[in-house]
N, C-alpha and C positions, 0 to 999 in steps of 0.2 A: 236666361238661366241655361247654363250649361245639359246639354244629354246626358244621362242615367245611359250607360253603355255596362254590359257583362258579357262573359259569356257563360254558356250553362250546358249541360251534356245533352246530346240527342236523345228524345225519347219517339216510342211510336206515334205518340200525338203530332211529330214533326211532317211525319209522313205527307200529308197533302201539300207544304207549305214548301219542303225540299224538291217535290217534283214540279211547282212553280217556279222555284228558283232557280233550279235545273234545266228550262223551260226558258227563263228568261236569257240567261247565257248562250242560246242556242240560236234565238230566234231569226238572226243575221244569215245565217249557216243553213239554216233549213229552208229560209226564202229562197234563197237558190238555187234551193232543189225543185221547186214548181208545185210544191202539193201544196194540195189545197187545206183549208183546217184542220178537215177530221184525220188526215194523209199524217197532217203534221204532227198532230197528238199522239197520234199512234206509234209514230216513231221516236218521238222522245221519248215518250215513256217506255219502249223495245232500249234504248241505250240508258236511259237512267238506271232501271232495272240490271242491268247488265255491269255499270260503270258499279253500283251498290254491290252488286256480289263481288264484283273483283276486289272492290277497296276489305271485305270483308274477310276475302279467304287469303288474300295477299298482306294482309297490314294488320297482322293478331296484336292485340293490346293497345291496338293504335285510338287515337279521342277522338270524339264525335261532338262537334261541339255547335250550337247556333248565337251565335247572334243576337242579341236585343239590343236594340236602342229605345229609350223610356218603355220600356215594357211588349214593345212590339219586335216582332222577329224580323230582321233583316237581313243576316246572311248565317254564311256557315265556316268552319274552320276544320279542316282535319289535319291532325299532325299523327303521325309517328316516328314516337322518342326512342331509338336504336343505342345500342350503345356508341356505335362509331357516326354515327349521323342521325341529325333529324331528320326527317323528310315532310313539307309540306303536299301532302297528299292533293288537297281543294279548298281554294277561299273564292268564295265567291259572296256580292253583296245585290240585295235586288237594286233595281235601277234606281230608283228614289234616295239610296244609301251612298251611290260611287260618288268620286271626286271630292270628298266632303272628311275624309282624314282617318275614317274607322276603318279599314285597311289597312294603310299607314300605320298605324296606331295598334294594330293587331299582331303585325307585323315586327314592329323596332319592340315589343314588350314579349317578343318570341325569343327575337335575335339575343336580346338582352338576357335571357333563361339559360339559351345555346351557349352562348359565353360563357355563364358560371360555372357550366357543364364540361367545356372544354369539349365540344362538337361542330363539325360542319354544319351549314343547313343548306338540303337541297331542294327546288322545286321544280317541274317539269313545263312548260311553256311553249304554244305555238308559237312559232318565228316572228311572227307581225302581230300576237295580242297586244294588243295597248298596255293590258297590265306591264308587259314585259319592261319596260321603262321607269315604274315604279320599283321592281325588282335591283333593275340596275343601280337608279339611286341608292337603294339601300345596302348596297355593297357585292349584289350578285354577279357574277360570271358566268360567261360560256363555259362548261364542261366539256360534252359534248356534242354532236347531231345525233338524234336517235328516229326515225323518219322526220316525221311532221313537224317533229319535237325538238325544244332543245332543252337539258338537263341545264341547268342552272345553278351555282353553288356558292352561297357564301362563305369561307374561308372560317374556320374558328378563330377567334381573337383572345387574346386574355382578357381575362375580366378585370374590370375597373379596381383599383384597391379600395378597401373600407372605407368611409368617410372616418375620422380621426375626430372623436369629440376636443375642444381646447382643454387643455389639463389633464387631460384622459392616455395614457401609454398603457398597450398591453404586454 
């Protein structure tokens, strides 16, 4: 039986589940730095908190949105729909989720919006995340260099024309 996938707006009930997710994205990143557990909670939760206020005071009107697959929370999407661009703010899936097409799939049914829209779509991207190669499949580009980062952008495309019922001209 196929996955039951939506998504649905952030509410504060997300709160503990976003700073796990948040959490799990890091964990590679933080080992590095040599702290120990409590070292390491501390500081993610110092940048989650931090990355939340920025997307909040930076990105007005922008969605908030989680993830379910059958019922349970897996990851997160944030976009803001500008007029001249969309911008994928954060997609992130917990580890049980990746590789498995709900990304993907999050993804090409965004790009597919962006079209009708007649909008770029851009995302930001460290140089060697792994995601970054999903991205490129999907039609993304270098931009830019912005430090760490690279701007990323998928080109507007026109949108597909209507399907055409038989017998049917409008």
């Amino acid at each position: 039986m196929p996955a039951a996938v939506i998504l649905r707006p952030q509410t504060q009930a997300d709160d503990v589940f976003l700073f796990e997710l948040y959490a799990s994205t890091r964990e590679e990143e933080t080992a590095a730095f040599g702290f120990n557990a409590e070292q390491s909670r501390q500081f993610l939760r110092s940048q989650f908190e931090l990355q939340t206020i920025h997307y909040r005071r930076h990105y007005e009107g922008a969605s908030f949105d989680i993830l379910e697959v059958n019922g349970q929370a897996a990851g997160k999407l944030y976009v803001h729909r500008g007029a001249r661009e969309w911008r994928v703010m954060d997609i992130a899936l917990l580890p049980q989720f990746r590789n498995r097409g709900a990304g993907t799939s999050l993804l090409r049914s965004l790009l597919e919006d962006a079209d009708r829209t007649g909008v770029p779509v851009t995302i930001h991207v460290e140089e060697y995340n792994r995601a970054r190669q999903l991205y490129e499949r999907l039609g993304f580009q270098v931009k830019e260099q912005q430090g760490i980062y690279l701007l990323l952008e998928r080109a507007r495309r026109a949108a597909p024309p209507p399907v055409q019922e038989p017998g049917f001209t409008r």
